[in-house]
C-alpha positions as CSV (number, residue, x, y, z in Angstrom):
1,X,125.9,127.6,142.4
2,X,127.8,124.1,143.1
3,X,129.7,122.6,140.5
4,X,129.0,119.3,139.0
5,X,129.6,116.4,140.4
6,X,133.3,114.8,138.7
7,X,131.6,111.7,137.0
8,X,129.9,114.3,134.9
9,X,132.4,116.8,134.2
10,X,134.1,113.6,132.6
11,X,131.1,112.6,130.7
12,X,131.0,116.0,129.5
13,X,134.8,115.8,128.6
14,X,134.4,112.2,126.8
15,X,131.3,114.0,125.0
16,X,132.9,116.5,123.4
17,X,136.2,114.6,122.6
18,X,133.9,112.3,120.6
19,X,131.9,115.1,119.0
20,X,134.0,117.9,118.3
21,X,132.6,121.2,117.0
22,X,132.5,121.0,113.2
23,X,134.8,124.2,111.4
24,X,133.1,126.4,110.1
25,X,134.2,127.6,106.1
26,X,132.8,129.9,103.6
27,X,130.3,126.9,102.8
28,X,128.6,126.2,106.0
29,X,125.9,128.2,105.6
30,X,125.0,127.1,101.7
31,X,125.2,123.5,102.6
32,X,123.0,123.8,106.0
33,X,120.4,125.1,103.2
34,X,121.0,122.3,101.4
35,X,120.3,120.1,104.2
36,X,117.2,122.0,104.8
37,X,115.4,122.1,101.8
38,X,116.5,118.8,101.2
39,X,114.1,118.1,104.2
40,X,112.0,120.5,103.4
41,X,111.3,118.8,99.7
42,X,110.5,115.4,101.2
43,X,108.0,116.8,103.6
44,X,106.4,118.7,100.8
45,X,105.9,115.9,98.5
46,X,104.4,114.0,101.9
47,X,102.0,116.8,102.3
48,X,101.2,117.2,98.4
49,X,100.5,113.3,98.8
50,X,98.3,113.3,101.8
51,X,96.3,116.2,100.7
52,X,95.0,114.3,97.7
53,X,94.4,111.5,99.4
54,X,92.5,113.2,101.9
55,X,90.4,114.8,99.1
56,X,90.1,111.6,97.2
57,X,88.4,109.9,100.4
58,X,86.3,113.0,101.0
59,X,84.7,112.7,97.1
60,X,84.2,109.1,97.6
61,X,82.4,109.6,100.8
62,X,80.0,112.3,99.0
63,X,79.7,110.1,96.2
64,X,78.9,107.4,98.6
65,X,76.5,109.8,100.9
66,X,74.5,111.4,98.0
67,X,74.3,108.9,95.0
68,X,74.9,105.3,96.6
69,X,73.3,104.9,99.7
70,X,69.8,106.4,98.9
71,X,69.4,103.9,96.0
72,X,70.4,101.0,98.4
73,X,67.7,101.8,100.9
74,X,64.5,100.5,101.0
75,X,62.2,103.4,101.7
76,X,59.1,101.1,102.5
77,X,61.7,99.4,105.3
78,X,62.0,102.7,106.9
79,X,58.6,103.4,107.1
80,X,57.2,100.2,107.4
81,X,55.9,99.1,111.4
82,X,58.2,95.8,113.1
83,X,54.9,94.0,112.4
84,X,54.4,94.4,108.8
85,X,58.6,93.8,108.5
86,X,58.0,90.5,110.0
87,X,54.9,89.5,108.2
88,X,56.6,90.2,105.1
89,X,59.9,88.6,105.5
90,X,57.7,85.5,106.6
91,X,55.7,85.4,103.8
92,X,58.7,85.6,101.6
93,X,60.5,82.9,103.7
94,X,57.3,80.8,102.8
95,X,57.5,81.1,99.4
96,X,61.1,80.3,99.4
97,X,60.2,76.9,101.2
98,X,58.1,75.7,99.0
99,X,59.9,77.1,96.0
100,X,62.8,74.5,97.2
101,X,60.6,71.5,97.6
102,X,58.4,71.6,94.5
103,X,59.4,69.1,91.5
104,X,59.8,71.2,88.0
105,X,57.1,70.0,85.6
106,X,57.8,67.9,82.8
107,X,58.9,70.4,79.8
108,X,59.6,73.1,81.7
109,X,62.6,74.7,82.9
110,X,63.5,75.1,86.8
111,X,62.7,78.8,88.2
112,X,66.0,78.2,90.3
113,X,68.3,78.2,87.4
């Protein structure tokens, strides 16, 4: 195999001048596990965190999907042809127009109110 080219042998050089090799002592081993669970913890809590979240969107969504929704629809809407939907919303639209331009009588109190 070739060697490498000179620029690189001296960027390897400058590399490992600038980094050396760390010693190792009778504590290297009990302070990489430090390091580790110390990462480890943070990543736990995370996880703890997202789980409940996760499980706190999923009861909303049921909540939402089996008690909410149902009691928002209209079930005549959904069964109900295009033509009577129109008629309908028409009739109510009239009865809103003249609602608006109809003078309260005298001693009486306005149904808009």
């Amino acid at each position: 195999m070739t060697e490498f080219p000179e620029d690189l042998k001296l960027a390897f050089r400058d590399y490992g001048h600038s980094h050396p090799d760390p010693e190792p002592s009778v504590n290297f081993t009990p302070m990489l596990w430090e390091k580790i669970e110390a990462r480890r913890s943070s990543l736990v809590t995370i996880r703890r965190l997202t789980h409940a979240l996760v499980s706190m969107a999923m009861a909303a969504a049921l909540v939402l999907g089996v008690f909410v929704i149902p009691k928002l629809q209209d079930r005549r809407d959904l069964t109900a042809s295009y033509a009577e939907v129109v008629a309908d919303d028409d009739a109510k639209s009239e009865q809103e127009f003249a609602a608006a331009f109809t003078l309260p009588v005298a001693g009486s109190e306005d149904p808009r109110r």
